[in-house]
C-alpha positions in Angstrom: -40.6 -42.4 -45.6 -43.2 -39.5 -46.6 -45.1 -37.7 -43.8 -48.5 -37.4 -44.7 -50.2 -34.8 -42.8 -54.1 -34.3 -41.7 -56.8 -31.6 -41.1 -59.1 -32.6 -38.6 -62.7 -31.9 -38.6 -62.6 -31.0 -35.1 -63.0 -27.5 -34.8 -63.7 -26.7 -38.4 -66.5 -24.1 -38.6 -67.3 -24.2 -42.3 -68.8 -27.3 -44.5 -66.7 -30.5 -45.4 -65.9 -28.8 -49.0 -64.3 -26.0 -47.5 -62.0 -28.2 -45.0 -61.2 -30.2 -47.5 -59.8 -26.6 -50.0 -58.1 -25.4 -46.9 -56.5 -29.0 -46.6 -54.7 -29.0 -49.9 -54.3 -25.0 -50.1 -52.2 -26.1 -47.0 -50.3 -29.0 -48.5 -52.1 -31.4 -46.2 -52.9 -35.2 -47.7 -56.3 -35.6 -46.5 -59.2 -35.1 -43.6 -60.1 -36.9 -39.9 -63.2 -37.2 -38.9 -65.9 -39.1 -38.0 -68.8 -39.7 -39.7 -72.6 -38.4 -39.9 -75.2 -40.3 -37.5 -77.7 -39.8 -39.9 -78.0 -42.1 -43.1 -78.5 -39.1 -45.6 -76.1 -36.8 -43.9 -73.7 -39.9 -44.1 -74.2 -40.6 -48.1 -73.6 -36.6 -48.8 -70.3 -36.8 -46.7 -68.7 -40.0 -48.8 -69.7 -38.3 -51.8 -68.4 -35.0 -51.2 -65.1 -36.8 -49.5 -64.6 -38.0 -53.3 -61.9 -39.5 -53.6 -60.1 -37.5 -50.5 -57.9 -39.2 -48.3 -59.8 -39.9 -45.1 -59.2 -41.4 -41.4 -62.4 -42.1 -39.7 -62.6 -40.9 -36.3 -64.8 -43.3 -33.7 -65.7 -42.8 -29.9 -67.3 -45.3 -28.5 -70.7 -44.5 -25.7 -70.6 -41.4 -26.4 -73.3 -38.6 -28.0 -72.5 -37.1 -31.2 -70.0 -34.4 -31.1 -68.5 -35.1 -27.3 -65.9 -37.2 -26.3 -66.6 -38.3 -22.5 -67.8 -41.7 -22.2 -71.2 -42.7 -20.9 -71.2 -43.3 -17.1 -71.5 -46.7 -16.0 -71.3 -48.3 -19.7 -69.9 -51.8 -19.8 -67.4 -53.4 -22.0 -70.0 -54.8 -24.0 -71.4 -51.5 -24.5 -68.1 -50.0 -25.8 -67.7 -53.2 -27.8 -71.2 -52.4 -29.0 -70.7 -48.7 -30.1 -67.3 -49.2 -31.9 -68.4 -52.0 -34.3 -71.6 -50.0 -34.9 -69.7 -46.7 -35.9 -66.9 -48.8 -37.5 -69.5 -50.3 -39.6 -71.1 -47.0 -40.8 -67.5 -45.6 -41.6 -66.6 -48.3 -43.7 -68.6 -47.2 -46.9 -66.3 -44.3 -46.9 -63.6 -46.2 -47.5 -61.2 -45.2 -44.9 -57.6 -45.2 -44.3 -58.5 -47.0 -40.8 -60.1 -45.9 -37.9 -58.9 -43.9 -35.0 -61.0 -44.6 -32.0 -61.4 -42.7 -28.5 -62.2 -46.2 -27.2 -63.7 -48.0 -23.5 -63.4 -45.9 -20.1 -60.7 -45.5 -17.9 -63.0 -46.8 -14.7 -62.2 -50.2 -15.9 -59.9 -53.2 -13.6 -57.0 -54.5 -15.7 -59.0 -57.4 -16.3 -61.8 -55.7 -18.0 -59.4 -53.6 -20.4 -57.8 -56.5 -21.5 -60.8 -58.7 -22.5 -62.0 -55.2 -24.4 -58.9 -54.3 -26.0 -58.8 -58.0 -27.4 -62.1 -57.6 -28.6 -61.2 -54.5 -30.7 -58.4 -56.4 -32.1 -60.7 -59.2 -33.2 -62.7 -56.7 -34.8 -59.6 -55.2 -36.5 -59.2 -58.8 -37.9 -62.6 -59.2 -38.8 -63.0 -55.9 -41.1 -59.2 -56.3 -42.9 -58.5 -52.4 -41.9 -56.3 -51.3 -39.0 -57.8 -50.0 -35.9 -55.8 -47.6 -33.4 -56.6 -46.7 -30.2 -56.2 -42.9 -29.0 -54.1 -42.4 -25.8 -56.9 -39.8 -24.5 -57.9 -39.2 -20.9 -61.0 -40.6 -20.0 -60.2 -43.7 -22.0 -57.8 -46.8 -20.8 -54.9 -45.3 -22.5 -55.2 -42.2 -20.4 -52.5 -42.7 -18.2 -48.9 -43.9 -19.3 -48.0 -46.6 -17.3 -51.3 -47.9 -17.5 -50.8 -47.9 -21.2 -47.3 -49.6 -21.4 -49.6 -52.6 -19.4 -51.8 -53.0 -22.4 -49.1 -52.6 -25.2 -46.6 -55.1 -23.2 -49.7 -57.5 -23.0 -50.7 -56.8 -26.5 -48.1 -56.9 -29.5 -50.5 -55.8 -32.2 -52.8 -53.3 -30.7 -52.3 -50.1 -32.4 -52.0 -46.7 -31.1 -52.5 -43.1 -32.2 -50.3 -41.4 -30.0 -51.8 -38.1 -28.4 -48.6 -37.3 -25.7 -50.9 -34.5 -25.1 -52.8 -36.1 -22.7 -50.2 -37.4 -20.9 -48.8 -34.3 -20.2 -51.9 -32.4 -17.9 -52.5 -36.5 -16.5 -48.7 -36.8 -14.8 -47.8 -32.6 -14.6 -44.8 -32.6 -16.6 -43.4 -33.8 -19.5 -43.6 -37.2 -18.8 -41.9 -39.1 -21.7 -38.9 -37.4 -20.8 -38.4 -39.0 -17.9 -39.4 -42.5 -19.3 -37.6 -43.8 -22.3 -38.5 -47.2 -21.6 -42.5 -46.0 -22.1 -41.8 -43.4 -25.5 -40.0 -46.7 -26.8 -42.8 -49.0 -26.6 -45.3 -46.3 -27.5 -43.2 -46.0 -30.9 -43.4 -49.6 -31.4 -46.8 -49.6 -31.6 -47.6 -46.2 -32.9 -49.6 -46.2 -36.0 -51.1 -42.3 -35.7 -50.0 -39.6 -34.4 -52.4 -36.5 -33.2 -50.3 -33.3 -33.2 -51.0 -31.3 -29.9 -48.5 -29.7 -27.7 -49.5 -29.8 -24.0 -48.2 -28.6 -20.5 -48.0 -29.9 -16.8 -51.0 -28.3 -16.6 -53.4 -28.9 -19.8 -53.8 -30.9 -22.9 -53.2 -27.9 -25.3 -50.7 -24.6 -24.9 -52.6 -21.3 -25.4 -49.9 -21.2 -29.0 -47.2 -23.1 -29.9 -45.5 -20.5 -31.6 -45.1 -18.1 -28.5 -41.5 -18.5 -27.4 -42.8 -19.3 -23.8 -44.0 -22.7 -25.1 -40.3 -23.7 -26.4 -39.6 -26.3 -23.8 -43.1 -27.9 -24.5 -43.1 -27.5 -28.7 -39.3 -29.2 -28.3 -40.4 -32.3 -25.8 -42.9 -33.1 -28.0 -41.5 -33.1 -31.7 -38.6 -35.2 -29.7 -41.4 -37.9 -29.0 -42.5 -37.9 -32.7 -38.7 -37.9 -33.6 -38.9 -41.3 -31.7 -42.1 -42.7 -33.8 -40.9 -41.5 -37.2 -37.5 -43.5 -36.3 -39.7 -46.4 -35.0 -41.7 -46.6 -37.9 -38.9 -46.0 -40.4 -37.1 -49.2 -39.3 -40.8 -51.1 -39.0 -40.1 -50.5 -42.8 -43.4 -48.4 -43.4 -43.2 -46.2 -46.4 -45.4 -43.0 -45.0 -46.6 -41.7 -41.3 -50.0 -40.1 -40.8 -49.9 -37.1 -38.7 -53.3 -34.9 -37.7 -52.0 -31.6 -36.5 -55.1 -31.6 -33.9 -55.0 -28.4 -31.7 -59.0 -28.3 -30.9 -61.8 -26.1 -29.5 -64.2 -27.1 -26.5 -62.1 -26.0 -23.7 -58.3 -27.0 -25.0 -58.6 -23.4 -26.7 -58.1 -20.5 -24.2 -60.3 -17.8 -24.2 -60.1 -14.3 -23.0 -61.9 -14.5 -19.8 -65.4 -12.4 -19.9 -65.3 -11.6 -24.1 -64.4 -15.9 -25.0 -62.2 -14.1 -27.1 -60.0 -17.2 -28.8 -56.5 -16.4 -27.8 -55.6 -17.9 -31.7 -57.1 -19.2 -34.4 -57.5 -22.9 -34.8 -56.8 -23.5 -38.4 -53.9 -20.9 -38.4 -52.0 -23.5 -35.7 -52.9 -26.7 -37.0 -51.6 -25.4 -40.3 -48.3 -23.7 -39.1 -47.8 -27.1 -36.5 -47.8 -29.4 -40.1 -46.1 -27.8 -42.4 -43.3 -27.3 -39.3 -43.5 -31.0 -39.3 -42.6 -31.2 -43.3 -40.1 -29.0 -42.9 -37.9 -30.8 -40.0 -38.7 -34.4 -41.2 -38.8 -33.7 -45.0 -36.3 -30.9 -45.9 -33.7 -32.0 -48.8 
């Protein structure tokens, strides 16, 4: 199986030609992302993605460029706002789309009907669609999640352990094989971010401090590389996704970043090429 890796737009402070030189200078496959609101802006993006290997980022009630959903918004809403966006990344010719999708203040009842509905739209477009365990979302919490994926055999996940980490203060998965097993059953993405009891994102995963976290977590995509070898797929996407707005830490007073974006992202793929691709 061949490990495809990802540079996500998220973060990146130069044009889409320039991500898309520093993805292949890097080895990477291809770019995430989500697309333009405006039409023009849109057409200029597929054209310059030419060709590129690309994963189509969606959120759903949100404004451009945050992640929070809308307060308030309703099922319908969501239901609204993916097919919309899903619809205007489809020209691009995505791999499939990744999707910060609904709101965790939803009853079980509520998530359900929604998450069904995203699966019908799956159907309906022919291209996969994976949900993003991300806090404010219904996936935010793990044993929330193992609900929906017991209840649901063929939703999809992009698997963001992240998360999970700063939601229960440790290093959950650990502690719960039963939930890391039926995450890798239905893992389809994975979004490379090492987190702590304490936040979504480590100030660097290189630093030596950060051992114990950098370990738990390549030990969780250990689990959904072996998962998805023996599911008989012939490559894994993985979006080395260490971001900006907040997950970076800053030096307090100067917002001096404590390391560069692009420099981690890079150094947390090809680590992953190395360990699951070495002859």
């Amino acid at each position: 199986m061949k490990l495809r890796l990802f540079k996500t737009l998220w973060g990146h402070e130069g044009g889409l030609t320039a991500a898309i030189r520093e993805m292949r200078e890097a080895g990477f496959t291809g770019i995430e992302g989500p697309v333009p609101a405006d039409e023009s802006e849109r057409e200029a993006f597929f054209n310059e993605l030419s060709g590129t290997p690309w994963i189509a980022e969606v959120t759903t009630c949100t404004p451009p460029g945050l992640y929070l959903p809308r307060p308030h918004a309703s099922p319908a809403d969501h239901l609204a706002s993916l097919t919309e966006s899903v619809m205007k990344s489809l020209p691009g010719n995505p791999e499939f789309i990744t999707t910060m999708a609904g709101s965790d203040s939803w009853d079980d009842d509520e998530t359900l009907r929604f998450l069904r509905a995203v699966l019908d739209l799956e159907q309906a477009i022919g291209i996969a669609i994976s949900v993003e365990t991300h806090r404010g979302r219904p996936t935010f919490h793990p044993w929330r999640t193992k609900r929906w994926l017991d209840a649901l055999p063929d939703l999809r996940l992009t698997c963001d352990f992240s998360h999970w980490c700063v939601v229960t203060e440790r290093l959950l998965l650990d502690e719960e094989p039963a939930i890391l097993e039926t995450c890798a059953r239905h893992a389809w993405h994975v979004h490379g971010r090492v987190g702590y009891a304490q936040g979504p994102q480590v100030p660097d995963p290189r630093a030596p401090e950060y051992e114990n976290e950098l370990t738990a977590h390549e030990g969780w995509w250990d689990a959904i590389w072996r998962s998805m070898q023996e599911r008989g797929f012939s490559s894994s996407t993985f979006t080395a996704e260490s971001g900006p707005d907040g997950y970076l830490h800053l030096e307090p007073f100067t917002r001096k970043p404590v390391a560069d974006l692009w420099e981690i992202n890079r150094w947390l793929g090809q680590r992953q090429l190395t360990r699951l691709q070495a002859p």
